[in-house]
C-alpha positions, 0 to 999 in steps of 0.5 A: 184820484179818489174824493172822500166827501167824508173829509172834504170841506164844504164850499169851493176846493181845487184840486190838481192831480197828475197821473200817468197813462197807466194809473188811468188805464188808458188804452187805445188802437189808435193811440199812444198815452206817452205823458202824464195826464193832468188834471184839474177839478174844482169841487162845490160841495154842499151838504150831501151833494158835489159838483166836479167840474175840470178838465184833463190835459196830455199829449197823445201819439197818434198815427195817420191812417192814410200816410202812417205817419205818426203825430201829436194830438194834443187832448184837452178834455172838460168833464162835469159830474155831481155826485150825490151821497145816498143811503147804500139801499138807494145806490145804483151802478147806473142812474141813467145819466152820465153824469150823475153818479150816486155813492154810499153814505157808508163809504162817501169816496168818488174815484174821478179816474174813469170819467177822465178816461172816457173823456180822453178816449172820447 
């Protein structure tokens, strides 16, 4: 679920993705991924700045700690991040929030993937 700012148009785009469990690296003690996430994001772009706001959707099997019986848990999680474009000597690996995320002018690719993931495993 990679965004390449490179090529992306300015203004307002939705994009629709579906990826299974182990695209997203999904893993839990608790949990079982069995169906494909889908998720939406719509994208604002402007200039050298990108706010991704959407949600992820699936189904998980989970199982009671009290009975052991197992059961659905229906997941649908809403995430929001802004992604600004930087010069590669500003680019940092943690900014301090989670939901600021700074990515290379050199390369202006954002992979949505892992904010997803710890959403659904949140």
């Amino acid at each position: 679920m990679k965004l390449d700012f490179a090529i992306w148009p300015e203004g307002e785009t939705r994009r629709e993705f579906l990826v299974t469990a182990n695209e997203l690296h999904l893993a839990s003690d608790t949990c079982i991924f069995p169906n494909p996430v889908a998720v939406s994001v719509t994208v604002q772009k402007s200039e050298d700045q990108v706010v991704a706001a959407g949600d992820a959707k699936t189904v998980a099997t989970a199982t009671c700690v009290r009975c052991l019986e197992e059961f659905a848990l229906t997941v649908d999680e809403p995430f929001r991040a802004v992604v600004r474009v930087a010069p590669p000597k500003e680019v940092t690996p943690d900014t301090g929030d989670d939901e600021f995320y700074l990515v290379p002018a050199s390369e202006p690719v954002w992979d949505l993937s892992d904010v997803v993931r710890q959403m659904i495993l949140l």
